[in-house]
C-alpha positions as CSV (number, residue, x, y, z in Angstrom):
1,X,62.0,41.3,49.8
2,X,59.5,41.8,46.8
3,X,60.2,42.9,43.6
4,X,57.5,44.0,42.0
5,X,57.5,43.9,37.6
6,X,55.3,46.3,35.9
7,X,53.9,45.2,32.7
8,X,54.3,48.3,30.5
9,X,51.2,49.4,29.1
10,X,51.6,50.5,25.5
11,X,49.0,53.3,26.1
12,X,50.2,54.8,28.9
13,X,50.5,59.2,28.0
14,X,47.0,59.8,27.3
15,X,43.6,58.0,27.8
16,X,43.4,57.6,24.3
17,X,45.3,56.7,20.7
18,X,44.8,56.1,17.2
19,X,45.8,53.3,15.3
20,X,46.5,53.2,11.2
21,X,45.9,48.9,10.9
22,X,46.6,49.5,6.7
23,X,49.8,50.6,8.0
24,X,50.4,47.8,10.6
25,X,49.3,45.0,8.4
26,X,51.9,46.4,5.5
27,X,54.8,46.3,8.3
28,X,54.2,42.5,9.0
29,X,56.6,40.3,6.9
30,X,55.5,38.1,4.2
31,X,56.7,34.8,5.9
32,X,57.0,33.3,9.9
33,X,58.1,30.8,11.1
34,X,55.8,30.6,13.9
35,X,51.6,30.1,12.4
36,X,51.0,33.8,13.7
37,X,53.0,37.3,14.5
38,X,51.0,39.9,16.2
39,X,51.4,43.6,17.5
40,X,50.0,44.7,20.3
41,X,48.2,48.0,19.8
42,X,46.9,48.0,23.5
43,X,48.1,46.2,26.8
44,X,45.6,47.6,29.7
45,X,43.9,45.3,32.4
46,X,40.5,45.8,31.2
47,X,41.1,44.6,28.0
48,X,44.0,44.1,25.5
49,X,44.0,44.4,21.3
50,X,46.5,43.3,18.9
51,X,46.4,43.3,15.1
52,X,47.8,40.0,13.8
53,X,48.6,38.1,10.7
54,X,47.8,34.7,10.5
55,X,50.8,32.6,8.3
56,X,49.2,29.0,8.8
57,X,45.8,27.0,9.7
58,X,45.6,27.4,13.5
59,X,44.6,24.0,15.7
60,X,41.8,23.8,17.9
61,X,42.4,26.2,21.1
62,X,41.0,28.3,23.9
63,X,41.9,31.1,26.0
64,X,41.0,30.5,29.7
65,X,40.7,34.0,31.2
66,X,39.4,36.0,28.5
67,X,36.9,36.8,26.2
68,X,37.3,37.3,22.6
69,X,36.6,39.5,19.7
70,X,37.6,38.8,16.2
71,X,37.5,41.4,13.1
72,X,39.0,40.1,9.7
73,X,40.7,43.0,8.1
74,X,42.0,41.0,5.1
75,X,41.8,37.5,3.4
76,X,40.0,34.7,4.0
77,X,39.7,31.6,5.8
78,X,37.6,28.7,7.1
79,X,36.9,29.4,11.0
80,X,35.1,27.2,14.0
81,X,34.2,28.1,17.6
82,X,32.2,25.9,19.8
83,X,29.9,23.4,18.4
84,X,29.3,25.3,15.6
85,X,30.3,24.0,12.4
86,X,33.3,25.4,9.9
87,X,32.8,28.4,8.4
88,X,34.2,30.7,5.9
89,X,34.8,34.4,7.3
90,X,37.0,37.6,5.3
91,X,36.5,41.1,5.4
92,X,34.1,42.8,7.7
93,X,33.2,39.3,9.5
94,X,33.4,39.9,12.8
95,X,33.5,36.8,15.8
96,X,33.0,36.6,19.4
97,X,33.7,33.7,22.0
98,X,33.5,33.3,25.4
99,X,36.9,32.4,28.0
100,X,37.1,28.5,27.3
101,X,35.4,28.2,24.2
102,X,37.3,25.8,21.5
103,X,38.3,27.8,18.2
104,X,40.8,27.8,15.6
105,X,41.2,28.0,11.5
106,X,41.9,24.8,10.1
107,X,42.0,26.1,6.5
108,X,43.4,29.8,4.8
109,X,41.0,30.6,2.0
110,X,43.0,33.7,0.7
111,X,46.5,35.6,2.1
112,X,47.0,37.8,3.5
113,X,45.0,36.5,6.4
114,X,45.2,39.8,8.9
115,X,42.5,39.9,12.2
116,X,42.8,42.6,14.9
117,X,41.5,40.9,18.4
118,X,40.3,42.7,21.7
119,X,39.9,40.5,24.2
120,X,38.4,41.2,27.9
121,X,39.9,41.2,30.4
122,X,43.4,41.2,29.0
123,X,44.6,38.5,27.7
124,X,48.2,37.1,29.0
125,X,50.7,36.0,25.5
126,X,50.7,32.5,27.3
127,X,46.6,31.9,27.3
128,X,46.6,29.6,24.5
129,X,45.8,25.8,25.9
130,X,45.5,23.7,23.3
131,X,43.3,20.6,22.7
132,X,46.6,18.5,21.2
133,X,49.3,20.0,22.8
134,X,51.8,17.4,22.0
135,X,51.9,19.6,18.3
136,X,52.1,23.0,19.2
137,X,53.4,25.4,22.2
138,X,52.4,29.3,22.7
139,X,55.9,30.0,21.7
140,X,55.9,28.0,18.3
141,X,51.8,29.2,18.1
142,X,52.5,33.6,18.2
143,X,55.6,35.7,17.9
144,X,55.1,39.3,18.8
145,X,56.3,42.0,16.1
């Protein structure tokens, strides 16, 4: 016997929705214990987005079935992807990697550090393998809101 699990899509009534992210960033607390808390804003197949605060410097990472946008909404902090070296990014800056590519924040310039991320296809909770992961689990990397 199967039993199946449905992942419940958070936009699921209509084929579209609006999102206030002034309002979603205030909600987040001022402290985690985890390095980031996130909330998703859209769970489909084709692609998944989340708004997210980020609380400390995030290690060296990659995602391995999904590609990546990043668009800072607030603060500032020192960003690298790839080969390319560290760079500062804040409001506006939008980034974009590839599935696979190495990227993380090893420094937070100015808090509140909030990005919203789309990544295609969706992107699992657990798709974060990181270079040293004797440190660091998903678990202990992102807590959801």
């Amino acid at each position: 016997m199967t039993i199946e699990i449905r992942r419940r899509k958070l936009v699921e009534a209509a084929p579209h929705a609006a999102f206030k992210l002034d309002e979603i960033a205030r909600s987040f607390p001022d402290s985690a214990e985890t390095l980031l808390i996130d909330a998703r804003l859209t769970d489909e197949d084709e692609a998944s987005a989340r708004v997210f605060r980020v609380y400390q410097p995030t290690p060296a990472h990659y995602h391995s079935n999904c590609d990546e946008y990043l668009l800072v909404l607030s603060g500032r902090g020192r960003f690298f992807m790839g080969d390319r070296v560290p760079f500062d990014v804040g409001p506006g800056d939008m980034l974009f990697f590839k599935k696979g590519t190495i990227h993380g924040m090893p420094e937070i310039l100015e808090h509140p550090l909030f990005m919203v991320s789309i990544d295609t296809p969706r992107r699992d909770p657990t798709d974060i393998i990181f270079v040293d992961s004797t440190q660091i689990t998903p678990e202990s990397f992102v807590k959801a809101k």
